[in-house]
C-alpha positions, -999 to 999 in steps of 0.1 A, spaced: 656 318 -277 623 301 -278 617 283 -313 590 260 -324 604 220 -324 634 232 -297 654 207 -282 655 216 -249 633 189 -234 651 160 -251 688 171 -248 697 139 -228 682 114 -258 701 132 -281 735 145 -263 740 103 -250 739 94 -291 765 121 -296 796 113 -310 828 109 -286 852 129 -303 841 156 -330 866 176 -352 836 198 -365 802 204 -353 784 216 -381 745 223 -382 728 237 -408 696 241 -390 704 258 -360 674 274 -351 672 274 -308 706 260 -311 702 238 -281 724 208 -293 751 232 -302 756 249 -263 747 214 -250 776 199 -264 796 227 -259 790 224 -222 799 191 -219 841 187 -217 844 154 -230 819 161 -262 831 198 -271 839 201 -304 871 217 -318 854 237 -343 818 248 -350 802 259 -380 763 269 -379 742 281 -405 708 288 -408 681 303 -441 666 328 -417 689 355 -420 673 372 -389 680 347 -370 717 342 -382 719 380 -378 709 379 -341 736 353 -331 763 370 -353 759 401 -335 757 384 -299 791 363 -308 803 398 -322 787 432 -304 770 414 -272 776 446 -247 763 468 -276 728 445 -276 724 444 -245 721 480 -243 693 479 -265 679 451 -253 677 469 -219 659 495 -232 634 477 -248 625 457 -218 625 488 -195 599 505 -219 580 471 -222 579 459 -183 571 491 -173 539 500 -197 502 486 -191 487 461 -215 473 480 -241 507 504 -243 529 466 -245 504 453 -271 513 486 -289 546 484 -285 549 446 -298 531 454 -331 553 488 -339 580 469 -333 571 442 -350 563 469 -384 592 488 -387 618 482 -405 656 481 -382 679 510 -384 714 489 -380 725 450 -371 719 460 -334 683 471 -337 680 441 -358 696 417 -333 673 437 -305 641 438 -323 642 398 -332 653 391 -297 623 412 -287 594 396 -305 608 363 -296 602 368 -255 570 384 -263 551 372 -292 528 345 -290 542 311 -280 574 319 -291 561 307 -324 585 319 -353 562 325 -390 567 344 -417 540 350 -447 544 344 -480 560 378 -483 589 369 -460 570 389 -428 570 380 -392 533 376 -385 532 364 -353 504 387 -328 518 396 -295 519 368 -266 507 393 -234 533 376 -211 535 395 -174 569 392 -170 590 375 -205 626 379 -197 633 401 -230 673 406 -212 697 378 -201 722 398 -196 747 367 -180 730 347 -207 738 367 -237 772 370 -228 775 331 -219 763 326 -254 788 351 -267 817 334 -249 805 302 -267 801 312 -303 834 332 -302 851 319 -334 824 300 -344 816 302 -382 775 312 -387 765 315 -419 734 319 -437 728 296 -468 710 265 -484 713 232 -461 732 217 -493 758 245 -495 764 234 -460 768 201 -459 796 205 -489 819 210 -458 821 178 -440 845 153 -436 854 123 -419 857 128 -381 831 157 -378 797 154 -366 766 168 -382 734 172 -366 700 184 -386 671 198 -371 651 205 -405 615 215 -400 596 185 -395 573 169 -415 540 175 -404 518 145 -389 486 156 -402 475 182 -424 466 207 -399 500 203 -385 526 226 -403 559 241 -388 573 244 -420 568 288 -419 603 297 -406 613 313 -440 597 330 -469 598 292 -485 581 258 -477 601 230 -464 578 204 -484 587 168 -492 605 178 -524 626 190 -498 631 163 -476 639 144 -505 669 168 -512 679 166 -474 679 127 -475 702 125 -510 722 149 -494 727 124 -460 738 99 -484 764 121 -499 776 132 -463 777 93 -452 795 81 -481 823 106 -469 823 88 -435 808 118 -417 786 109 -383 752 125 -389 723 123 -364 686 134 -376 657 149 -357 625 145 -377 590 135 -375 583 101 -373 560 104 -398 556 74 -428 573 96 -449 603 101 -433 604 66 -419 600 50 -452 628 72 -468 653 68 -436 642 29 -434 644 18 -472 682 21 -474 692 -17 -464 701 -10 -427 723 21 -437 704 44 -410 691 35 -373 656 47 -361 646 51 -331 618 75 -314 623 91 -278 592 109 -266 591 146 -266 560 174 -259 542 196 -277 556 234 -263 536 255 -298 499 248 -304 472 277 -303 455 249 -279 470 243 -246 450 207 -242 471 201 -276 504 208 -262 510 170 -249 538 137 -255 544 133 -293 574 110 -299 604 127 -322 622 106 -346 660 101 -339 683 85 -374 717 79 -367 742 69 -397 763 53 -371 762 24 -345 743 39 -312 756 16 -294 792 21 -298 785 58 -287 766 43 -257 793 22 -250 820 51 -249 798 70 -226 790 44 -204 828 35 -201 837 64 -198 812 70 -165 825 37 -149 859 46 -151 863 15 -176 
């Protein structure tokens, strides 16, 4: 799915500081969930377990019911995208906001519907209002692929006995222990104040609240639990990440701007990388590991 801050582009800075060997993936952001099928992928990173959570219960919903009911979706999904691809632009544009109104009849339509407005709103952008509604207007695509049929059952395949859950970060985090590996993808904080991608859920994602994400780090680390963190690598965050006596490494790899409302907006910002463990011993695994050493 598209989602605002995805991972996509930067896979490689991230997936070369991932840990060797991982008992349990957990993350409690999982939005896209990029890192997640990345590291599946990968035979020598795959974790043994997986547990992924997430506070949009939409969202949660949608990858619960393509790990559980994927031929069921699809259906649905094919009928959607036959109706959409097939009317003209005023009948898609009506279709998008009906769609977008109503209320879902079961999980599938649920799955369907979210799965729906994703390929076709505008930007891929994922905001609610203060009421907890998807207010996003319709993106007038020609051709959004609304079914990935080998996709969907790929992803399927890969979340098959994975836990998802849908809860508070903290609740999460309770979890770890040494040997797993926890990545977070919180919504960043924004680098000016016309800058916000904070809407995801019916709440704000303020600094109160990257306070509580920090403390609960520290909790997680002082269980001996490998944690990498994506963030913004705004004063904020560096001053929080950097003030702990060399407990956390920074370090900024340069990513681009997919969601703006203006295209000549959409260029290189770098994204802030913290790592609670030595990067260069992961490095060094991986780079052994490529030579044969």
């Amino acid at each position: 799915m598209k989602w605002a801050g995805g991972k996509s582009q930067i896979l490689d800075a991230l997936v070369s500081r991932a840990p060797r060997q991982i008992e349990t993936y957990y993350e409690p952001f999982i939005g896209g969930g990029a890192m997640f099928f990345a590291l599946l992928a990968d035979s020598d990173l795959a974790p043994k377990r997986a547990v992924l959570n997430d506070l949009n219960q939409d969202l949660v919903t949608a990858y619960q019911v393509v790990r559980d009911d994927v031929e069921r979706l699809i259906e649905r999904l094919g009928e959607l995208s036959e109706r959409y691809l097939a009317a003209d632009a005023d009948e898609r544009s009506r279709m998008y906001y009906e769609q977008r109104a109503r209320a879902a009849d079961d999980r599938i339509d649920l799955a369907a519907r979210f799965i729906f407005l994703n390929k076709t709103c505008f930007n891929g952008l994922y905001r609610v209002n203060r009421k907890g509604e998807f207010n996003v207007p319709h993106g007038k695509y020609r051709t959004p692929k609304i079914l990935d049929e080998s996709g969907l059952r790929d992803a399927s395949a890969a979340l098959g006995g994975v836990e998802i859950t849908t809860q508070d970060f903290e609740a999460t985090l309770r979890g770890p222990r040494e040997g797993d590996f926890v990545y977070l993808d919180p919504p960043f904080e924004p680098l000016s104040k016309t800058s916000s991608f904070t809407g995801y859920t019916e709440g704000s994602f303020n600094r109160g609240e990257q306070l509580r994400l920090k403390w609960a780090v520290d909790d997680v680390t002082a269980r001996g639990v490998r944690v990498m963190l994506s963030n913004s690598p705004q004063d904020f965050i560096l001053g929080i990440y950097s003030a702990d006596r060399g407990r956390y490494r920074l370090t900024n790899t340069p990513a681009r701007r997919a969601i703006n409302s203006r295209g000549d907006r959409r260029g290189a910002i770098d994204e802030l990388i913290v790592l609670n463990y030595p990067e260069d011993e992961e490095r060094g695994r991986l780079e052994s590991a490529v030579s044969g050493g």
